[in-house]
C-alpha positions in Angstrom: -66.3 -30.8 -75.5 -65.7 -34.4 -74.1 -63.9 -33.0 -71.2 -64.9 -29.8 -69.6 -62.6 -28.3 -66.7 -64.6 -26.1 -64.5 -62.7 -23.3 -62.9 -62.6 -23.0 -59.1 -63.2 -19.7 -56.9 -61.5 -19.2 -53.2 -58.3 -21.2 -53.1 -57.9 -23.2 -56.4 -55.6 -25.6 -57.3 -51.9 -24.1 -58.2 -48.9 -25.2 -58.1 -46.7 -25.1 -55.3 -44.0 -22.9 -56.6 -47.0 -19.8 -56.6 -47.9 -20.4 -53.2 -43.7 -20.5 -51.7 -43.3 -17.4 -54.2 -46.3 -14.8 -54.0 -48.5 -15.7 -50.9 -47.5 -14.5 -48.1 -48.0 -16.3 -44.2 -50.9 -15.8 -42.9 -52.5 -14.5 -46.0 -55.5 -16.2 -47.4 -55.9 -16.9 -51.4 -59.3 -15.4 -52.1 -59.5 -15.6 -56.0 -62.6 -14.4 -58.2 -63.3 -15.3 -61.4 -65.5 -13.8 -64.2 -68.7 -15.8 -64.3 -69.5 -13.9 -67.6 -66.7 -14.9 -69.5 -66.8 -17.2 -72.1 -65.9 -20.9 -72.0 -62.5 -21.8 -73.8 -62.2 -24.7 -76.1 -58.9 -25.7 -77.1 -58.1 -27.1 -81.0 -56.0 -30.1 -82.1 -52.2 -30.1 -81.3 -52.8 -27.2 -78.3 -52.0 -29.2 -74.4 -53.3 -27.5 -71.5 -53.1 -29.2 -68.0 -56.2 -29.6 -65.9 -57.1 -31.6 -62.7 -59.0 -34.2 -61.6 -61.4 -31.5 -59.4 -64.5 -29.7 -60.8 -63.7 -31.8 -64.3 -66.9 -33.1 -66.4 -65.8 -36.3 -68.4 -69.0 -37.2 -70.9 -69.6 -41.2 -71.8 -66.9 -41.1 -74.5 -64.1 -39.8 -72.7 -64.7 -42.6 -70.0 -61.8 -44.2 -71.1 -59.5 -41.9 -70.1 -60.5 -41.7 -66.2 -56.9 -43.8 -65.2 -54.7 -42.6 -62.8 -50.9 -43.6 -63.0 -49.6 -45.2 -59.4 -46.3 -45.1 -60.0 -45.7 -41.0 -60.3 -46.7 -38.9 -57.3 -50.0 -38.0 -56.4 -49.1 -34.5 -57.6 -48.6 -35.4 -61.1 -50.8 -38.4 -61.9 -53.8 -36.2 -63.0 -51.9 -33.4 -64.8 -49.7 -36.2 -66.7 -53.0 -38.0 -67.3 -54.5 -34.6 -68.6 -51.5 -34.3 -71.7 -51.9 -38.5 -72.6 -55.5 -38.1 -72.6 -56.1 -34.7 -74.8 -53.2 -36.7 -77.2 -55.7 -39.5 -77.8 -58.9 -37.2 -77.9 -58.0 -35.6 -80.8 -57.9 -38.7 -82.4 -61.9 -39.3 -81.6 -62.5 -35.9 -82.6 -62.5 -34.8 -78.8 -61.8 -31.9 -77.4 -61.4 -30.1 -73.5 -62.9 -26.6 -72.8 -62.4 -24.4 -69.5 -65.4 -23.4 -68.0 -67.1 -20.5 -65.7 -66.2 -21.4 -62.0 -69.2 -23.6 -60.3 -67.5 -24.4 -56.8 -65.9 -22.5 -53.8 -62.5 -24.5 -52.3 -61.7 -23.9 -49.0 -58.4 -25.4 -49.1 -57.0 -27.4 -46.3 -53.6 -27.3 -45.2 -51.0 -28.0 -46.8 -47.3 -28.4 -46.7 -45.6 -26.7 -49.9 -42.4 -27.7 -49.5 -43.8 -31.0 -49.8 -46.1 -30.2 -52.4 -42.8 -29.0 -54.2 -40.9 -31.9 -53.9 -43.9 -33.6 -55.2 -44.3 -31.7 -57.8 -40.9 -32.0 -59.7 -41.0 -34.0 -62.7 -44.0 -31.7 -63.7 -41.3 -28.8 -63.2 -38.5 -30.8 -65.2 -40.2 -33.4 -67.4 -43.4 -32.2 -68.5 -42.2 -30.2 -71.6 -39.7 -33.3 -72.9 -44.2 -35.3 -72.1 -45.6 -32.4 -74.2 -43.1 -32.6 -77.1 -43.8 -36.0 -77.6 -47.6 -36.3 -77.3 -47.7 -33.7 -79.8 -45.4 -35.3 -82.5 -46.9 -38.8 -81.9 -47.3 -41.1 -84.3 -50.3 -42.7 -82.9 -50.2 -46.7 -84.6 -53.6 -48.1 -86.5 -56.3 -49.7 -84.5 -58.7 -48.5 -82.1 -58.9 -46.2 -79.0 -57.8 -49.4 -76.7 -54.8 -49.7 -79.0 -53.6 -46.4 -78.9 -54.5 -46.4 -75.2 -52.0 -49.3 -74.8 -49.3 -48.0 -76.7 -49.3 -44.4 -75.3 -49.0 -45.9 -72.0 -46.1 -48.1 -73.1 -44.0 -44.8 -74.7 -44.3 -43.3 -71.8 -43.0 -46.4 -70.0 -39.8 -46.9 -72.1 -39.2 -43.0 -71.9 -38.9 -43.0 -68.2 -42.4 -41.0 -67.5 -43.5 -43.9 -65.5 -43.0 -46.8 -64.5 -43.9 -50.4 -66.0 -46.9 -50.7 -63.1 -48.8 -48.1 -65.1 -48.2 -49.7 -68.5 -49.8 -52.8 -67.2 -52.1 -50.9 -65.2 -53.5 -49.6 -68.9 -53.8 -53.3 -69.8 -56.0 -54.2 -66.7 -58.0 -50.8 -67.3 -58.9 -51.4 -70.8 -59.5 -55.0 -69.8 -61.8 -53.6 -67.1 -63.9 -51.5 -69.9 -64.4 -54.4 -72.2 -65.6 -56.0 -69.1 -68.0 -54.1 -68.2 -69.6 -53.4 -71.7 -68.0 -49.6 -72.2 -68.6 -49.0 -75.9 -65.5 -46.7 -77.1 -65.6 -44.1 -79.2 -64.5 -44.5 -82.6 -61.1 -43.0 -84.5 -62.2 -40.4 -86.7 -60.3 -38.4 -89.6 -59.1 -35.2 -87.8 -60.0 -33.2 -90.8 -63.6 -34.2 -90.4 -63.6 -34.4 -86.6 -62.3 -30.6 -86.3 -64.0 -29.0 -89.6 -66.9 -27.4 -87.7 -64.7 -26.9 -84.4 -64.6 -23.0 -84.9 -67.9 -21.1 -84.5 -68.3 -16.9 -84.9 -65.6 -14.6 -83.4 -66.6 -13.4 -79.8 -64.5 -10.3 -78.3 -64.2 -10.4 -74.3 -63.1 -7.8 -72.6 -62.2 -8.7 -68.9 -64.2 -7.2 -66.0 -62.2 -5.8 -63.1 -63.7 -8.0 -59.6 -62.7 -7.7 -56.2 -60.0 -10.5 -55.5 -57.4 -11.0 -52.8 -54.6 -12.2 -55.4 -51.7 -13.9 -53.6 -48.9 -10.8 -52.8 -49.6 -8.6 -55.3 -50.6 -4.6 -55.3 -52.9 -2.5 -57.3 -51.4 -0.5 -60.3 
């Protein structure tokens, strides 16, 4: 995979509606996760969100390291997450969840304001999703497609014009610097080998302070 989200133990990134809703005050998120299980790849035409923390980009997913300006800082890297897997698939890309490698000890925060920050991801992220998936992406190369993704999402109202010209000044950036992009690829051909053998996991049970919630 050309992007590989590593998970986080102790107090992870979520959202801000989970920690107003099942941690209580005073309480500290403690979270384990299985360091056996298996990593997760996702195929063409499945989103999933991930973050700009614990995330391994490889040489020809480079391209896709922009950050919009004009949304909130809690949203630029999940809304850069659903643009970016759009385009991968195109390269024959893909983004995996891996086996946790760090411990966050979070620092405060205030999640009302995290909430208020977060609210387009709450209202306009399935309207983002819907789109990316049924895009037509237009002939030409990864800086093309680049280009015009960031201009749809301008004329929908996802961002603003800043970030569509901050995509121009990106990719002019990569040129630039001699970045050698990946090349478009048939999806059939990119995705034929994508599935390997069948593997059954069966979730172990680990010691975990889980935000207000009890044992059954």
């Amino acid at each position: 995979p050309l992007v590989q989200q590593g998970l986080a133990n102790g107090d992870p990134d979520i959202d801000a509606v989970y920690r107003l809703t099942r941690k209580r005050s005073g309480n500290k998120i403690d979270l384990t996760f299985d360091t056996e299980a298996p990593g997760v790849t996702l195929p063409p035409g499945i989103l999933a969100p991930f973050n700009a923390q614990n995330t391994l980009f490889h040489y020809d997913s480079f391209w896709g390291l922009m950050l919009s300006v004009t949304t909130t800082f809690r949203v630029t890297d999940i809304w850069r997450s659903y643009w970016m897997q759009r385009i991968l698939w195109d390269i024959g890309g893909t983004l995996s969840f891996q086996i946790p490698s760090v411990y966050q000890d979070r620092n405060e925060h205030n999640y009302f304001y995290d909430f208020v920050e977060e609210f387009r991801l709450y209202n306009n992220t399935a309207g983002l999703t819907k789109f990316l998936i049924e895009w037509d992406a237009p002939r030409g190369d990864i800086y093309v497609r680049m280009q015009a993704v960031a201009d749809e999402l301008y004329q929908r109202g996802y961002w603003l014009k800043g970030d569509a010209d901050l995509m121009k000044a990106w990719i002019d950036d990569l040129k630039a610097i001699g970045y050698v992009p990946p090349r478009i690829v048939p999806r059939a051909d990119a995705f034929s080998n994508l599935f390997g053998k069948k593997v059954e996991y069966i979730p172990r049970s680990l010691p975990t302070t889980f935000a207000d919630t009890r044992s059954v």
